[in-house]
N, C-alpha and C positions, 0 to 999 in steps of 0.2 A: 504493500500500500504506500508506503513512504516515499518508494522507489518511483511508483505511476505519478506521484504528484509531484516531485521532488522538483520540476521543470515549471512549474504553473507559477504565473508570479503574483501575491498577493493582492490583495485591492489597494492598498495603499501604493505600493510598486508601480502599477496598473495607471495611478493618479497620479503623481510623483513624472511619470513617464510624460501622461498627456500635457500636463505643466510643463512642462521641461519644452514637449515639441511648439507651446503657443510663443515661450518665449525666448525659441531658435527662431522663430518665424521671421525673415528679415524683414518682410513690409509689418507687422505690428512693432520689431524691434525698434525701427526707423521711426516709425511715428509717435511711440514713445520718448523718444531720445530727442526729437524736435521739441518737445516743452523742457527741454533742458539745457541752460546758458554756460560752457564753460570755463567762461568768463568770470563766474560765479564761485566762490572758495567752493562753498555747500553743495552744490550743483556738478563740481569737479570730482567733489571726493564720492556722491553718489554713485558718478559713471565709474570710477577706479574703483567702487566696491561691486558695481555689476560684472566690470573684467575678472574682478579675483572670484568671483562666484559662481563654481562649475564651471569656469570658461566659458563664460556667457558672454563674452566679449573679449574675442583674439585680438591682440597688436593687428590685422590688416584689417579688422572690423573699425575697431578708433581711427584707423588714418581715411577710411572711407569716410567715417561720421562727419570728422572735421574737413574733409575736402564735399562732399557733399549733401549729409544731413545740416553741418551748422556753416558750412560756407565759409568757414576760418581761412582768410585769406593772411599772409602766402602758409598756406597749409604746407611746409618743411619739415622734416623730421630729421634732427639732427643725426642721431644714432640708428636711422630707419637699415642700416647697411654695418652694423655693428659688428656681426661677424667674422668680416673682414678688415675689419679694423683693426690696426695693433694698440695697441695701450697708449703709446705718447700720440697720435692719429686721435683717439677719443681725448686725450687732457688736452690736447691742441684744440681741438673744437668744442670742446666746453669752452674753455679758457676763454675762448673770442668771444664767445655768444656771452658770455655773462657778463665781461668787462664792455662790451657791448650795450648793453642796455644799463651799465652805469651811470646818474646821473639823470634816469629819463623819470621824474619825479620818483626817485627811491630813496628813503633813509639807506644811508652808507653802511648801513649794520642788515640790512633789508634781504640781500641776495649776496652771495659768493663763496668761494670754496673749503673745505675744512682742511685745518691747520698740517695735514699730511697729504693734499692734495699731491705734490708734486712727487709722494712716493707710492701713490696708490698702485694698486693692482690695476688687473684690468676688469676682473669679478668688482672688486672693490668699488671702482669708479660705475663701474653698469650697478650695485645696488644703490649707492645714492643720485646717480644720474639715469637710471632706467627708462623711466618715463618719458625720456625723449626720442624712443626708441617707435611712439604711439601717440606724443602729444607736440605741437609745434613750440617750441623755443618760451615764445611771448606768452603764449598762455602754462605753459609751467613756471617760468619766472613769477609770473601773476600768482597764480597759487601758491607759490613757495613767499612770496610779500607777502598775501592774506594771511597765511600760518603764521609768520615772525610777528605779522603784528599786533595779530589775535593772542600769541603767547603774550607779548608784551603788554596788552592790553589785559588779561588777567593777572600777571603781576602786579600791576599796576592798582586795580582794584582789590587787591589781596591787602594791599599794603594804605589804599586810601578808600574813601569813599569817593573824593571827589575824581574825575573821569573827564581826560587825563589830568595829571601833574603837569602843568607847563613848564615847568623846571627840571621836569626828564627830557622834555621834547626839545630844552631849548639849543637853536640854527636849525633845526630841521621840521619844525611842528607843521610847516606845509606840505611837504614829502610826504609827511607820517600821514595827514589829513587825506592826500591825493592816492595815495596807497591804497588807504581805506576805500576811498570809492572805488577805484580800478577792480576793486576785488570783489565788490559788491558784499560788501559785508552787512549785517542786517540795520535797515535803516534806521533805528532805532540808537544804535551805538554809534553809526556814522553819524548821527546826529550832533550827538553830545561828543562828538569828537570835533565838528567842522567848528560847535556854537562856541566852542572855548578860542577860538581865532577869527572866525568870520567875519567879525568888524573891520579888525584890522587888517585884511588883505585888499588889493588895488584892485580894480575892476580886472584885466589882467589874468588875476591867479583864480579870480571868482569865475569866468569865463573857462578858465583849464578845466575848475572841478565840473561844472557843467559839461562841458565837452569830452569828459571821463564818464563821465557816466552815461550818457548817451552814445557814444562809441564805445561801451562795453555795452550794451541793453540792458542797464540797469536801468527798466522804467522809473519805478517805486523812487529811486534816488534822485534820477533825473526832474521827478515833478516837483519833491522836495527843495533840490537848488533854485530851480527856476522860479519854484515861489518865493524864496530868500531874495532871490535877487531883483527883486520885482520892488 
């Protein structure tokens, strides 16, 4: 008896299986993934826990996404050819790409390489630079600023009520501000982040964070500026 059955596979199995084939399905997959902004910290880290989950999302499924579900232009992948890279090949093109987008409204502490960079491995450099392997350059930069500043932003509250310290921020409180929106972090703490400086910025820098948030599609953010600014 055990033997006859031993092949049949449970009803849970049974489900488990039909779930599985709705969300291989690429046209539901696709039109799921269009109400998702990668631009977005929260939004990023969703799609990265769909990839890790049963491999519900292969490295050539994300380069599809961002070339033609989310339109991410120039849709690049640095490390799309990693294989064939040798080690100093991959530190060499990090190395550009990050010193590269220094400066483009980032705290100096925001993005760049860890303190053994120049002696990593090459397993070494593919786990903490992986992702570029599946995600274009600018938008993992953008994520990796949203996390630094979302940690520093809980430090920060750990240690005050009030949100932020302008005396941690200070030379950079605009960076740290513009960061914030780039990442689309939730409007709520972009808030109480922009309103501790906002007066004092020139029409200029108030223009930037508007133009950050709307070239990322953060609507929600974008409304809230433009009603500031008004």
């Amino acid at each position: 008896r055990n033997k006859r059955f031993s092949n049949v596979p449970s009803s849970r199995e049974t489900m488990a299986s039909a779930g599985q084939q709705v969300l291989y399905c690429e046209l539901i997959r696709d039109t799921i993934l269009q109400h998702f902004n990668p631009w977005k910290l929260s939004d990023l880290q969703y799609v990265l826990e769909m990839r890790g989950f049963q491999g519900l999302l292969s490295d050539e499924d994300l380069r599809h996404c961002y070339r033609c579900v989310w339109s991410t232009a120039p849709a690049v992948f640095l490390l799309e050819d990693w294989e064939s890279m040798t080690t100093e090949e991959i530190r060499g093109a990090v190395s550009v790409a990050v010193n590269r987008q220094r400066g483009v409204g980032l705290p100096h502490t925001a993005i760049g390489q860890p303190e053994d960079f120049e002696t990593m491995t090459k397993s070494e450099l593919l786990r903490f630079y992986g992702a570029l392997r599946y995600t274009p350059t600018p938008v993992f930069l953008n994520g990796v600023r949203g996390a630094r500043i979302m940690g520093t932003l809980r430090r920060l509250t750990a240690a005050s009520e009030r949100l932020p310290c302008r005396e941690s921020f200070k030379g950079w409180s605009f960076s740290f501000s513009l960061g914030a929106v780039r990442s689309g972090l939730d409007p709520e703490i972009v808030s109480r982040i922009v309103a501790e400086e906002y007066a004092t910025l020139d029409d200029l820098r108030r223009r930037d964070l508007v133009r950050a948030a709307r070239g990322h599609h953060h609507t929600e953010l974008y409304d809230r500026l433009t009603w500031a600014s008004s």
